[in-house]
N, C-alpha and C positions, 0 to 999 in steps of 0.2 A: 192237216193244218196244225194240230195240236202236237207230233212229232217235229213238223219244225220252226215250233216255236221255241220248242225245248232246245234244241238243238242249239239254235241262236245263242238261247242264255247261255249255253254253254261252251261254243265258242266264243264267246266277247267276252265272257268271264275267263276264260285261259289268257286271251289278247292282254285283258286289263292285270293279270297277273307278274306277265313274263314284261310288260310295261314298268310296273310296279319295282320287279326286281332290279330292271335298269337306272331306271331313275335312283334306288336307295338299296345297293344290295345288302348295305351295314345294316340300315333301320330294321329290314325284311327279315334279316336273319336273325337281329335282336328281339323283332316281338315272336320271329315261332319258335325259339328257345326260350325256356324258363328262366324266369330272373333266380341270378346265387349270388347268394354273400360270399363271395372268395377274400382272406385276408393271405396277400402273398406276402407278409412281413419284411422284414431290416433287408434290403439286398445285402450279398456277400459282402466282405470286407471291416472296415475299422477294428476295434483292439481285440487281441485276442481275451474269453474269459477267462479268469487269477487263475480256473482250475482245468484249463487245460490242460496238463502235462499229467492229470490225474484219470487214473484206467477206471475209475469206479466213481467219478463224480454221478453221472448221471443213472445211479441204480436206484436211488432212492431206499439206500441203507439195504436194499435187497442181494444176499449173496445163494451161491448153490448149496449150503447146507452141506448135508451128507448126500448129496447126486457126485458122483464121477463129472470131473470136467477138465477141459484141454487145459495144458498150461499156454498163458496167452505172453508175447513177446516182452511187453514191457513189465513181464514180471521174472523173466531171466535178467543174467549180469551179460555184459558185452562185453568188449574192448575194442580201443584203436591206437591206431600212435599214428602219428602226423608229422612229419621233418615236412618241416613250411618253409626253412633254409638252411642249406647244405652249399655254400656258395665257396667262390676264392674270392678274396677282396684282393685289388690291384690299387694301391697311391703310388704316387712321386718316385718315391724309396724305398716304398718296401711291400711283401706280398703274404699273404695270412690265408686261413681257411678257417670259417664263420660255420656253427650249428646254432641252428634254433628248432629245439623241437617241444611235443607236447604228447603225451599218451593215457588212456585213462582207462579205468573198470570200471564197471556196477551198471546202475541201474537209471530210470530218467530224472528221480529225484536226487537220489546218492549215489559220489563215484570217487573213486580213487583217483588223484591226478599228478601227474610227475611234468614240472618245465622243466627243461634245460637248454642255458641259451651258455656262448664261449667262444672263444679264438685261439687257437690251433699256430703257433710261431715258433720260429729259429729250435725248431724241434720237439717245442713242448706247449703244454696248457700255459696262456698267459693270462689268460682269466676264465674263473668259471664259474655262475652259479646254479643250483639245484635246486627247486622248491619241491617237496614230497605235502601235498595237501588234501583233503576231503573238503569237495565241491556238494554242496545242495541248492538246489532249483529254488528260487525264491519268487521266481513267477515263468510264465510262458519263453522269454528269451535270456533271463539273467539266473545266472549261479553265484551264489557267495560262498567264498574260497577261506580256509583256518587250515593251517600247518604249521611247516617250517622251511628254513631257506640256508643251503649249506655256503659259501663262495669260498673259493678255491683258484691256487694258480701261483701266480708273483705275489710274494709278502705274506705277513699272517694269513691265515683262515679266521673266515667270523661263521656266527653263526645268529641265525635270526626268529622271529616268531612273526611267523607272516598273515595275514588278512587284509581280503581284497575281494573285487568283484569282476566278473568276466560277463560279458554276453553281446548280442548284436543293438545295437542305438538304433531309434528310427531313421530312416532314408540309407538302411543298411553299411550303419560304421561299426567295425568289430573294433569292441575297445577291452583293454588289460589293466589294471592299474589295482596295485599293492599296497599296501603301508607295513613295514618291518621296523622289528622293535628287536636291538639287540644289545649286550652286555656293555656296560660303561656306559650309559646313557646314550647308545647311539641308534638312530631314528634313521629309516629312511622312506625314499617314496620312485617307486618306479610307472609310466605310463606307457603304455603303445595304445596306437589307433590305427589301422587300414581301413584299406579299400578296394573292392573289388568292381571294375571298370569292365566289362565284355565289350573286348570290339566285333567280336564274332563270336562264336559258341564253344569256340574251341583257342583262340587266342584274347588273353587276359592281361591287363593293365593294373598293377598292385602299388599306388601309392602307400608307404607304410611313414608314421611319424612314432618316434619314444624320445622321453628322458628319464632322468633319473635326479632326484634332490635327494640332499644330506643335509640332516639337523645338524652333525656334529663334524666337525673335521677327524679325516683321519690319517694323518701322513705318512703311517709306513705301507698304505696301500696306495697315496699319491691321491687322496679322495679331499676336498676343500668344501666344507658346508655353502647351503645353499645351492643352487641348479650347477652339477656338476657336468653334465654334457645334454646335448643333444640331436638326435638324426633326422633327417628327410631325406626317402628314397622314395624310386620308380627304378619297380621289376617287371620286366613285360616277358611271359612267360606264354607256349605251346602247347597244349594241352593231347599228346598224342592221344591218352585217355587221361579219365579222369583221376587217377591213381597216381601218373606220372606226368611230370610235365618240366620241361627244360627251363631256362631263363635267362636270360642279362637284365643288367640293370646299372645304372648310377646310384652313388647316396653323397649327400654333403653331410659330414660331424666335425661338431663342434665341441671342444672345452671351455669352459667358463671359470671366473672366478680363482680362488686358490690352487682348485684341478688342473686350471692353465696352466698357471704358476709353476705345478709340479712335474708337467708334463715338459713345458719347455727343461726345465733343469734338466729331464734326463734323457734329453737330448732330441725327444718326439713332437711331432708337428701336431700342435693345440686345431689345427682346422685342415681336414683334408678331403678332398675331392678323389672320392673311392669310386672303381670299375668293377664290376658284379658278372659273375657266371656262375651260375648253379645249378642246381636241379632242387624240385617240391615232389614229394611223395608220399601219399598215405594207405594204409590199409587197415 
């Protein structure tokens, strides 16, 4: 008798168990696990921290001493160069070949950086400028830029003392934008912005906008202070790989102001509707 009373208790206590777990499998599995303080902190994302780009923020002043140690990446120099545009430009009347490139040394904080952007006509350079500057990381996306800026081509050569800032804007706008300070009180100011659009992984949509202002007029280069021109293109480009990638595209430019002025006298059309073929390449 006393065997299966036991028994009883202890099938109806399995019944009331496996009961138990239907009704509340969460409750059930919470009271036979220990309670923990888990703090799973900030999820991923919002601003990067100031020292990000830095290899030794988080040692807490702690280095290797005298032990042997690997030399680690972001303390070698690198390089790249980037031709972003290598195009033909096609107007109305007349037909041109456009470079714009960018190339750089050093390191994540400090680099050597060479622009040069130009057009390529009736046989020869019709304009060109060159910026030779030292770029330093002033936070996670922005570098601030101190050199110098050669231009070159049709009419005198200037020469310039440039600072400016480069890096990515939130919601991903790559933006450029200079100020040059040159002989004879003259001043300038240059801007680009894009955008990179994926319509797929491998073909890209590149709205790009620049101008350029001038404090001071200057008419043997055909330059009238004040907002001397400016462009809005779409380059839609194929990305066989990442290194290389073909393109067309349209741009609408515009002259303003005295530049107008100078541009019609010599005979060239102040606002043209350009047709784009190129190629973008970096390594």
């Amino acid at each position: 008798m006393l065997e299966n009373t036991t028994m009883n208790k202890t099938v109806l206590t399995a019944i009331a168990t496996v009961l138990l777990l239907a009704v509340s499998p969460a409750q059930a599995a919470e009271d036979a696990m220990p309670a923990m303080d888990m703090d799973l902190g900030r999820m991923q994302g919002g601003p990067a921290p100031e020292n990000a780009r830095d290899p030794h923020a988080y040692s807490d002043g702690y280095g290797f001493g005298d032990i042997p140690r690997p030399v680690f990446a972001d303390e070698l120099n690198f390089g790249s160069l980037l031709v972003d545009r290598l195009e033909s430009v096609n107007t109305d009347d007349n037909s041109l070949i456009t470079w714009d490139l960018q190339a750089w040394y050093g390191r994540d904080y400090d680099r050597l950086v060479l622009k040069s952007e130009g057009d390529y006509d009736n046989g020869g350079v019709e304009e060109a400028s060159t910026d030779l500057l030292w770029s330093h990381a002033l936070a996670t996306f922005w570098d601030a830029q101190l050199g110098l800026r050669y231009d070159s081509g049709e009419g005198p050569d200037r020469s310039w003392l440039a600072v400016g800032i480069q890096g990515l804007a939130p919601y991903w706008f790559e933006l450029d934008t200079t100020l040059y300070i040159g002989d004879a009180g003259r001043t300038a100011l240059s801007f680009e912005a894009d955008y990179e659009l994926l319509l797929t992984q491998k073909l890209i949509l590149q709205p790009r906008f620049g101008t350029n202002l001038y404090g001071k007029r200057d008419p043997a280069r055909g330059l009238g202070s004040g907002v001397s021109d400016a462009s809005l293109g779409l380059r839609l480009r194929y990305e066989f790989r990442r290194e290389i990638a073909p393109y067309i595209g349209i741009e609408w430019a515009r002259k303003f102001g005295e530049t107008e002025d100078f541009a019609r006298a010599a005979g060239q059309d102040p606002d043209e509707t350009r047709y784009l073929a190129g190629v973008r390449f970096w390594f």
